[in-house]
N, C-alpha and C positions, 0 to 999 in steps of 0.2 A: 504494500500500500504506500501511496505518496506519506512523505512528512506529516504533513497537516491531518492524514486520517488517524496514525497512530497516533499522535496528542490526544486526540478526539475521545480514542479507546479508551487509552489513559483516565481522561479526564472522564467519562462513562464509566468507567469501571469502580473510578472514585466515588464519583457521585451517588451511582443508581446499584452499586452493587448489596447486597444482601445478606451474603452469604460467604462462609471462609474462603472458597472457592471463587470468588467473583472474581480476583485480582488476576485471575490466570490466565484469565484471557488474553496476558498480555506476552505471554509464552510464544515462542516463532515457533510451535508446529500448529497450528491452528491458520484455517480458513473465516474467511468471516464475510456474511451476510451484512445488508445496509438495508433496512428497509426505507418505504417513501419517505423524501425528504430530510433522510437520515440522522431522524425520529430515534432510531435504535438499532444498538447492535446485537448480534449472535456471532458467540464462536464456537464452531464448529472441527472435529476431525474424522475426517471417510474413510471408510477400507472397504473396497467395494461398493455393493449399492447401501452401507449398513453407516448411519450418521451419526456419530457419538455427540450430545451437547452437554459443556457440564460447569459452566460456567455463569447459567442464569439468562434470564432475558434484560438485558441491559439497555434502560430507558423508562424515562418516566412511568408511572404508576398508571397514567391516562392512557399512554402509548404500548401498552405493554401488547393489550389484544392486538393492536393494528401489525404490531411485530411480530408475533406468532402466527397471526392469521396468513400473512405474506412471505413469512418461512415457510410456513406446512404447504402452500400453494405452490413455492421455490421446488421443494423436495419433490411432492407430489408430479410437478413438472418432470423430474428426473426421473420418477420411479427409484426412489432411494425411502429408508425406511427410519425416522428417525428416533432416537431414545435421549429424555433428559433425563440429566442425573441430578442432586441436590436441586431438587425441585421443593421450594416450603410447601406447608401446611396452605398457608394464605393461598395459596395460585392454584389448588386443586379444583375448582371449580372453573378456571379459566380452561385448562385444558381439554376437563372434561367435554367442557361446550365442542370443543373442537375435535372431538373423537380420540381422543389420547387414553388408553388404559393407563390408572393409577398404580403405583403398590411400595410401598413402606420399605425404604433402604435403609433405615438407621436414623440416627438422632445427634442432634450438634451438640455439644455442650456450651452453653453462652452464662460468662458472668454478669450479670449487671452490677457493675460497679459501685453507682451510687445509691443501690441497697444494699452494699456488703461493706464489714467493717474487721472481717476474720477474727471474729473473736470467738469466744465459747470454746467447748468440747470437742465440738464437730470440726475444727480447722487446727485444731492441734497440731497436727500432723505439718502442716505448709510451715509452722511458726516453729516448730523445729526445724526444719531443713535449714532455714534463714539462719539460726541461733548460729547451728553448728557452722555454718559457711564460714558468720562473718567471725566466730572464735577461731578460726583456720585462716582468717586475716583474706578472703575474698572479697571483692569490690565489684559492685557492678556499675556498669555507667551507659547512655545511649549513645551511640557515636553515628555521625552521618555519614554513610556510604559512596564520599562522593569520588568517582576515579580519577579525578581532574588533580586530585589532592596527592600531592608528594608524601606527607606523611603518611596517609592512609595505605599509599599502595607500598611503602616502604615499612611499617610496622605494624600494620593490620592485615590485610589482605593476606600477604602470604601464607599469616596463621591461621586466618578462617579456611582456606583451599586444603592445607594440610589437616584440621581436623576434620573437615568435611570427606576428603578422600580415606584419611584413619578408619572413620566413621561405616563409611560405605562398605570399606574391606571387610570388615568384620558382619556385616548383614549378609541373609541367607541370597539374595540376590546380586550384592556384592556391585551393584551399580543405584544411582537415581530410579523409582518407579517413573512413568510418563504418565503425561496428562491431567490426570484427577490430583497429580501434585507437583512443588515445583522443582526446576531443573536450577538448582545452587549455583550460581557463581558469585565473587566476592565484588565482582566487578559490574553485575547486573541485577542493581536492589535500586533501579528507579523508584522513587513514590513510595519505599516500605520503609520500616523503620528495625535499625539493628541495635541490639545490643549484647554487649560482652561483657562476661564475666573473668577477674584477671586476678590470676595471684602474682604480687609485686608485677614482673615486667610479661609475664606468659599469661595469654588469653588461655582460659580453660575452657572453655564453652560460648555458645550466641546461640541466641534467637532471631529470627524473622518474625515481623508481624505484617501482615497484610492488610491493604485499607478498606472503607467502605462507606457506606453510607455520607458520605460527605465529611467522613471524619469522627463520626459516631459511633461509629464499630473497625474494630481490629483483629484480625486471626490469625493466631501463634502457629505458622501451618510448618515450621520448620527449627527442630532445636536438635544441636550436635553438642558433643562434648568431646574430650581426649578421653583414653579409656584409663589414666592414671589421674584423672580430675578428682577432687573432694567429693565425697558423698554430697549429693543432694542437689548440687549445682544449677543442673537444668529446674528445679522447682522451686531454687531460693531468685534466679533469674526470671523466671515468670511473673513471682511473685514482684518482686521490683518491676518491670514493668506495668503489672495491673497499675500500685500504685503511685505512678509516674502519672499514667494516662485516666487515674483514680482524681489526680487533681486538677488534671487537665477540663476535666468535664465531659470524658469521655463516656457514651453510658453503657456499651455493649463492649468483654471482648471472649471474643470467639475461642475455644479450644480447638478449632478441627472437628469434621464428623467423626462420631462413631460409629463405623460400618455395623451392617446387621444387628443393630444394637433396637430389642423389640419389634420386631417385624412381626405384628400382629395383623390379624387377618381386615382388612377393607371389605368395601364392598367392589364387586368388579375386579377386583386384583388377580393378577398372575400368579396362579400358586406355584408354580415352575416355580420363578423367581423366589416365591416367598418360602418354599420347603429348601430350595437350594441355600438362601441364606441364612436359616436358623439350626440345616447343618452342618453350616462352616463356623455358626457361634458355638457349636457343641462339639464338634469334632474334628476339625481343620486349623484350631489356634497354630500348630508348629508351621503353616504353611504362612500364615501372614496372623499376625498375634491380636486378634480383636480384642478379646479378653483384657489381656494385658495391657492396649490401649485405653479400653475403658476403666479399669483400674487404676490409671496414673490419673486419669483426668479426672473421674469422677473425687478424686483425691481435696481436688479445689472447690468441691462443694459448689457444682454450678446446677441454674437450670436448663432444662431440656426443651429442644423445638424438634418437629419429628420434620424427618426429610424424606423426597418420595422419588422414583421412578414412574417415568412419562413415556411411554409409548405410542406409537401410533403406527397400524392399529393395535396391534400387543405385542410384551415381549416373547420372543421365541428362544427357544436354546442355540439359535446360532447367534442372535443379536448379544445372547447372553456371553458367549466363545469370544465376540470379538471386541467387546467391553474390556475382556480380560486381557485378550491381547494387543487395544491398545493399552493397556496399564502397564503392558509388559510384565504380568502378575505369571506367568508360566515359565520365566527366561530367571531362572534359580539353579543354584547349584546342588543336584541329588546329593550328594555326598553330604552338605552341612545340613542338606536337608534332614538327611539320615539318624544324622548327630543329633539333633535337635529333637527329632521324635524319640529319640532312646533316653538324653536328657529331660523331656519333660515325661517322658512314663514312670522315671525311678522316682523323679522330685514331689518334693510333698509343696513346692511354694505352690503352683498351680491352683490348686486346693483353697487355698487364702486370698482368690482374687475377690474383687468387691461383688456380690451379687445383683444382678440388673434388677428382678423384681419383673411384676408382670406390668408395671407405669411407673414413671418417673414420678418421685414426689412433688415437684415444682416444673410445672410445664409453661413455656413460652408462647403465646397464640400469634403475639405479631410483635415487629422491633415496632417501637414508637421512638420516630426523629425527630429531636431535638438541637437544629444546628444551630439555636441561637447560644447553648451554655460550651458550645465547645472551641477551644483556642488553640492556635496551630501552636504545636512545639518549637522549642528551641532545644535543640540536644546540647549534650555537654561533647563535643567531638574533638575530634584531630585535625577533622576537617573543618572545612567553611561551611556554615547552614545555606542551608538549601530549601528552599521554601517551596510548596505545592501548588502548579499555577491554579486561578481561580476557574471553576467550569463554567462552560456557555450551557445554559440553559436553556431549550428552543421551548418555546411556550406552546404548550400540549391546546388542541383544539375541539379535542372534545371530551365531557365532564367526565370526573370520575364515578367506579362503581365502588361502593361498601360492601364487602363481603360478609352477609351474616355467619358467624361462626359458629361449627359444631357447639354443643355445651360439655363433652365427655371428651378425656382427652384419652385418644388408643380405642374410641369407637367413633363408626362413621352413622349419622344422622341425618335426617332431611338439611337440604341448605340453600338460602333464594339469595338472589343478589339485587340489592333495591336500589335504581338511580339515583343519586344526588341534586 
């Protein structure tokens, strides 16, 4: 795309994105859709006639149908068969209308900030990791990413690339997964925000955060460490960031979805999909570690937004194949595969992960934005700040819809959508 489109994205992705996912759009393997008057975008990636989306519909709230409606018509044109992935709660009725079968992928974990103060019993656990860091004399700080920066590419950089690749080597894949996450480098964190964790002059660890909503949401969708870092690291780093962007005015941050996490029955839903993934929750952890993802997260005491799969006209077991192989979710090493299934059959940790339960105790129905309480950071960096241009906002033309919402969260209900 020209220059000026990719700003565009950018600055759409910033804006109207949703979801931890939103920001990935801006990954170079993706194709991308403009609809009229370039109202909104889709990113999109093919392998054959089979259209993975999973990045949201990117564009105003008013615009969103007009953007669906002249994708599905794109595809339809092709004979191609698309699937959206982190698709909310909120937009299940938009799809519907358009003939999309629905079905329950999992659930994000989202903190809201400015109801959380980690205290009590229940957060114990974060407020130890913190204790013990900074008694081990860790420091965390936000530094700006910027590659223009001599000092950054000269004392940062090179340690993020080496723990990221440490990182990699020891996973059962032993490279980056594609698509549904991101592709690291130290040198392409446009528009996100990093921070490291250092003892005296050696970074131990970073975080990625991703942006959203205008600035009112954040998704931690990528944390490394060295494998001789301090216990706790990655969660006393999180935690510093929450409250970084705790007093920024930030009001949502994102943990990342938790794949297959409650995938309970809909109505209309794919049960292909939905038996394949509750027994990948129960029997496939050594293959990609759900479990033990949702055990680290649900650690921070967040609430839950359920996330769905979008098909049109449903998912099939091949759409389902090639989901997986763009994730690159098959491209594993058998051997540490091996290792890992004989290591988790002897282990008793397994056993001790957090139980999901048949519903989240605190469910999320929609983000409510508020871009008036939020204020662009200043990090404390190496480099020079670098500020987030302002987005062009095209003024949507026709009124919005209210989504009446279910009243039962993890059951599906009658639901009307009344004009404004």
């Amino acid at each position: 795309m020209p220059p000026e489109f990719n700003d565009r994205l950018r600055r759409y992705a910033q804006k109207f994105g949703e979801t931890y996912a939103a920001y990935l759009v801006t990954e170079q393997d993706r194709e991308y859709f403009w609809c009229s008057e370039e109202r909104g975008v889709i990113g999109f990636r093919r392998l054959g006639r089979y259209v993975n989306v999973a990045d949201g519909l990117l564009a105003a709230p008013a615009d969103r149908e007009l953007l669906l409606k002249e994708f599905l018509a794109f595809v339809e044109q092709n004979r191609w068969r698309p699937t959206f992935v982190n698709v909310p709660r909120t937009e299940l009725n938009l799809f519907r209308r358009h003939g999309c079968q629905v079905t329950k992928c999992g659930e994000e974990p989202l903190v809201r900030l400015q109801r959380t103060d980690w205290q009590g019993k229940e957060s114990q656990w974060v407020r130890r990791q913190e204790s013990f860091c900074k008694r081990q004399g860790v420091q965390v700080c936000e530094i700006n990413p910027d590659p223009a920066d001599a000092v950054y590419q000269r004392d940062v950089a090179p340690q993020l690339d080496e723990i990221s690749r440490d990182h990699l080597a020891s996973t059962l894949h032993g490279k980056d997964l594609r698509f549904f996450v991101s592709q690291f480098s130290a040198n392409q964190l446009d528009g996100k925000r990093l921070f490291v964790a250092r003892k005296d002059a050696c970074i131990m660890a970073f975080i990625v955060c991703n942006p959203g909503l205008d600035g009112d949401l954040w998704a931690v969708e990528v944390y490394r460490r060295r494998r001789d870092a301090v216990r706790g690291v990655i969660p006393y780093t999180i935690m510093h960031a929450m409250r970084v962007m705790q007093a920024e005015g930030v009001g949502y941050f994102s943990l990342s979805l938790a794949p297959f996490l409650r995938c309970t029955p809909v109505v209309g839903d794919s049960v292909v999909f939905r038996s394949v993934a509750n027994f990948w929750w129960r029997h496939l952890n050594p293959l990609y570690d759900v479990r033990g993802l949702f055990h680290f997260k649900s650690r921070f005491r967040p609430d839950y937004r359920e996330m769905y799969v979008a098909a049109k006209p449903a998912v099939t077991i091949r759409s389902m194949l090639v989901i997986a192989v763009v994730w690159n979710l098959f491209h594993f090493n058998p051997w540490r595969l091996l290792k890992r299934c004989l290591f988790h059959k002897r282990s008793t940790q397994h056993s001790d992960l957090a139980e999901s339960g048949e519903r989240g105790d605190r469910a999320i129905r929609e983000l409510r934005h508020d871009p008036a309480r939020v204020t662009i950071p200043t990090p404390k960096s190496v480099a020079a700040t670098k500020t987030i241009p302002a987005p062009t906002i095209i003024p949507a033309q026709k009124k919005p819809a209210v989504v009446v919402e279910e009243k039962h969260f993890g059951e599906t209900r009658a639901q009307e959508t009344v004009a404004v």
